[in-house]
Every structure is written in structure tokens, then in C-alpha cells.
C-alpha positions as CSV (number, residue, x, y, z in Angstrom):
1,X,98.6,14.6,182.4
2,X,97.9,18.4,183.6
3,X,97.5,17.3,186.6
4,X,101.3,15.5,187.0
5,X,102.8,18.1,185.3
6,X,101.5,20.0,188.8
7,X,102.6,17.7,191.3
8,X,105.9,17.6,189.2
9,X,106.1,21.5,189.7
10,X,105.6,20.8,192.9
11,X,107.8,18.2,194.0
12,X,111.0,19.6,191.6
13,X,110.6,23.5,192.2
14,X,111.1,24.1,189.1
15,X,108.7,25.1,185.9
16,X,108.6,23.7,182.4
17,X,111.6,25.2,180.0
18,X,108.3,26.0,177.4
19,X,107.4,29.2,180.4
20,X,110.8,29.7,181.1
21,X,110.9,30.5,176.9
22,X,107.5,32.5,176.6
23,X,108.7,34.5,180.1
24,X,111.9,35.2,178.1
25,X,110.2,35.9,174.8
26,X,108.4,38.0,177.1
27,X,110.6,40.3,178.4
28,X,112.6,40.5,175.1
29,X,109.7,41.9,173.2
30,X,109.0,44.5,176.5
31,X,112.5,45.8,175.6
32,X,112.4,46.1,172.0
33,X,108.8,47.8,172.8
34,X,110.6,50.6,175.0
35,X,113.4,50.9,173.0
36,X,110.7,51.7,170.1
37,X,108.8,54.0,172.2
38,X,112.5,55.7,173.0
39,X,113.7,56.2,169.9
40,X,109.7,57.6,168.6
41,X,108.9,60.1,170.9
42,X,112.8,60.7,172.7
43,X,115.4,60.3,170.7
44,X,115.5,59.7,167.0
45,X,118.1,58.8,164.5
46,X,118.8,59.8,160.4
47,X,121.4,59.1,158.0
48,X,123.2,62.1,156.6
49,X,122.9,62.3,152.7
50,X,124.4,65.7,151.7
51,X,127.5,67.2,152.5
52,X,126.3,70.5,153.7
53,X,127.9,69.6,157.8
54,X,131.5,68.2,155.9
55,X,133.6,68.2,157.6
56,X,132.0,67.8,161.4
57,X,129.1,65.6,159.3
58,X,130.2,63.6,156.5
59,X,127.9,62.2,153.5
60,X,126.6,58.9,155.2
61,X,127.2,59.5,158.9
62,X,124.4,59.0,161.3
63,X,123.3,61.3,163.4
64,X,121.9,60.8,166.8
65,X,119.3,63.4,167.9
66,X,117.1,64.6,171.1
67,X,113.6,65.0,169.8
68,X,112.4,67.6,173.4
69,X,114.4,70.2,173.6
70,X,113.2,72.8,171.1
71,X,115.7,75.8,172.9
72,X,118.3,76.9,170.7
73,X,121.3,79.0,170.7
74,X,123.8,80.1,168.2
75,X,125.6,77.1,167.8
76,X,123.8,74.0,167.9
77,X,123.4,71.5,165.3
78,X,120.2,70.5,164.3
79,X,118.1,68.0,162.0
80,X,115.1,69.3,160.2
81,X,112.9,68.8,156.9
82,X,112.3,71.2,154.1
83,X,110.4,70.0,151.2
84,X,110.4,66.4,152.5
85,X,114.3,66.2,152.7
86,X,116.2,66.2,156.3
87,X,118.7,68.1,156.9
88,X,121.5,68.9,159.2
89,X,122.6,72.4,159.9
90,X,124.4,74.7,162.4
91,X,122.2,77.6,164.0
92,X,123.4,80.9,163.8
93,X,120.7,82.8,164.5
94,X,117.8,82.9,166.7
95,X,114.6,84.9,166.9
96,X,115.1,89.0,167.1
97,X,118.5,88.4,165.6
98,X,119.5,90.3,161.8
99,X,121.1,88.5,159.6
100,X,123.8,89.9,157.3
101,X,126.1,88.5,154.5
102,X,128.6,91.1,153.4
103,X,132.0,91.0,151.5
104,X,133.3,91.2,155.0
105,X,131.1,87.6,155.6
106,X,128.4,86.8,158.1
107,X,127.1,89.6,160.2
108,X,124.6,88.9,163.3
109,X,122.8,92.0,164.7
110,X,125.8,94.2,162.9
111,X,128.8,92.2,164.4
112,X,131.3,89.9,161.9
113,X,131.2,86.3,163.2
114,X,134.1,85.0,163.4
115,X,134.4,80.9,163.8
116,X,137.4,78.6,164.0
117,X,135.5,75.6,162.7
118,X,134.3,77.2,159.2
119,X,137.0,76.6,156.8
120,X,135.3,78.7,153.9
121,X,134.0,82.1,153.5
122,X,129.6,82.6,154.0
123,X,128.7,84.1,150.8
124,X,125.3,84.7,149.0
125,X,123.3,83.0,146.8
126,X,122.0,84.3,143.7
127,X,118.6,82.8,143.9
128,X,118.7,82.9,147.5
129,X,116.9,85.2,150.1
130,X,117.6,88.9,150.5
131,X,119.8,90.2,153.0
132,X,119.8,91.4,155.5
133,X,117.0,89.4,157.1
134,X,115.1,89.6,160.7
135,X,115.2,86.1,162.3
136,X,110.9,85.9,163.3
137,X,109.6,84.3,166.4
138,X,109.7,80.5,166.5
139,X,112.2,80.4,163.4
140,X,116.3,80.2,163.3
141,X,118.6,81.2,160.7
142,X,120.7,78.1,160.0
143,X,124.1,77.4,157.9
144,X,125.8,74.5,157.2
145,X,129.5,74.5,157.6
146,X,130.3,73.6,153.9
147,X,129.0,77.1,153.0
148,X,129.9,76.7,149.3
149,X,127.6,73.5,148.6
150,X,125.4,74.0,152.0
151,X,121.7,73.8,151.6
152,X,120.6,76.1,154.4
153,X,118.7,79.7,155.2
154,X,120.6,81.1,152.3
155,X,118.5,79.4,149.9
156,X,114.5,78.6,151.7
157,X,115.2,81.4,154.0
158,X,114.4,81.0,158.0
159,X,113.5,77.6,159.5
160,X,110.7,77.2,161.2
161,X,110.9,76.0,164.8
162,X,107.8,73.0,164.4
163,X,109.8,71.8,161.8
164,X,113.2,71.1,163.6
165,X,112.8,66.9,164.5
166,X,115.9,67.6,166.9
167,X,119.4,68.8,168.4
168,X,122.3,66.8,167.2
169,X,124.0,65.1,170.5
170,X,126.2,62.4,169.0
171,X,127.6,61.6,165.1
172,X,128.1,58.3,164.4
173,X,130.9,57.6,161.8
174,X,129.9,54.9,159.0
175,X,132.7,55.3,156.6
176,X,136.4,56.4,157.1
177,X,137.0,55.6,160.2
């Protein structure tokens, strides 16, 4: 029986549909394998389940994040976990920097920052840190842009750099669109 199954090989060119399946079923699980391997160590995506970003970040948006590149500026958005929540926040500080909140707002190194995409006014907590705080080496001062109900620096203080999972590089809209 093996043996005509050869010569059919042979004669026809062709192999049996049941290795034309297992190559397939093959190659399908190589793909899902990098794609694992991609999104482990690379890239890595979280739901958003506060609305400490709103309105850049809504409540239920994924976010899409590069795991390697651990250099920040004022600016970027990152993910990160404090007390085994993840979080999404906006740097504003990096390390060297001091960080100010004044009736006149959000001071870095003695200058009033000023930002077109912050539609409220940066305010302290009352059981928050003290102000004004030095930004340490390997930390950032992060805010969220809903700075009434953000959960940010103002409260835990300075994030630490080994605990930043990523830099945001693309939301993904689930609701409302």
C-alpha cells in the first residue's frame, strides 16, 4: 500500500492533500507562534479601564504599546502598573526635572506649562505627595489629562522607570466610534 502511494507520488507529481494539510497546519501554527513572541517581548496591548487619558484615551479603548524603548520625554504617553493596576498616563517630567503645582498650575524646573490639549486646570491632591518634588534618576513624573479624576504622580508620587511596560504608539477605539 505504502509502497503505491510512492509510485503514485511519482507518476502524478503531486503529494497526498493529508501533507498538503499538516504543511499548512504547519505554517499556521509558525505564525501564530511569532505573532506570540511579537506581542510578549515587542509590542504588547491593554485595555484602558479608567478615565484618567479622557479625552485622547477613553474608558475601554485599547491601547497599543512598544515594550523597548524605555527613553522618555515630556510628552509621551505611557502604560505602567502601580499596585497591580495598569495605567495610562502622559509624562511631564523626566529625571533632574522639579515639579511644581501652584495656583498658577503646573510648574517644571520654575516655568508654567502651558498645553493646548489639557482642558482642565493641574491641581493638588490633598492626600497626595508634597510639592514641589525632584523627579530621581530612572523615575518620571506623569499626569493624566483628566487632571480632576486622573490617577497619576499626584497621588503615588514618581514612577519608576522598571515599572513602565511601554510607550503608547496607537489607540484603538472600541466604543463611540
Amino acid at each position: 500500500m505504502k509502497r503505491n502511494i510512492e509510485v503514485q507520488e511519482k507518476q502524478t507529481g503531486q503529494q497526498p492533500i493529508w501533507k498538503d494539510l499538516l504543511d499548512l497546519l504547519i505554517k499556521i501554527l509558525f505564525i501564530f507562534f511569532c505573532i506570540y513572541l511579537i506581542f510578549t517581548f515587542i509590542y504588547g496591548v491593554e485595555r484602558t479601564i479608567d478615565v484618567s487619558m479622557k479625552p485622547a484615551i477613553r474608558d475601554g479603548d485599547l491601547v497599543l504599546y512598544y515594550r523597548l524603548d524605555k527613553y522618555l520625554v515630556s510628552g509621551d504617553v505611557i502604560v505602567f502598573k502601580e499596585n497591580d493596576r495598569v495605567i495610562t498616563a502622559r509624562v511631564v517630567a523626566v529625571a533632574g526635572d522639579t515639579v511644581d503645582i501652584t495656583k498658577d498650575g503646573l510648574t517644571i524646573n520654575g516655568a508654567v506649562q502651558v498645553s493646548k490639549d489639557i482642558y482642565f486646570d493641574t491641581t493638588q491632591f490633598k492626600n497626595g505627595v508634597d510639592f514641589p518634588i525632584q523627579v530621581k534618576e530612572n523615575q518620571v513624573f506623569v499626569l493624566g489629562d483628566n487632571r480632576p479624576s486622573a490617577l497619576d504622580s499626584r497621588t503615588f508620587g514618581c514612577v519608576n522607570i522598571d515599572d513602565i511596560q511601554g510607550k503608547v504608539i496607537a489607540v484603538i477605539r472600541t466604543r463611540g466610534i
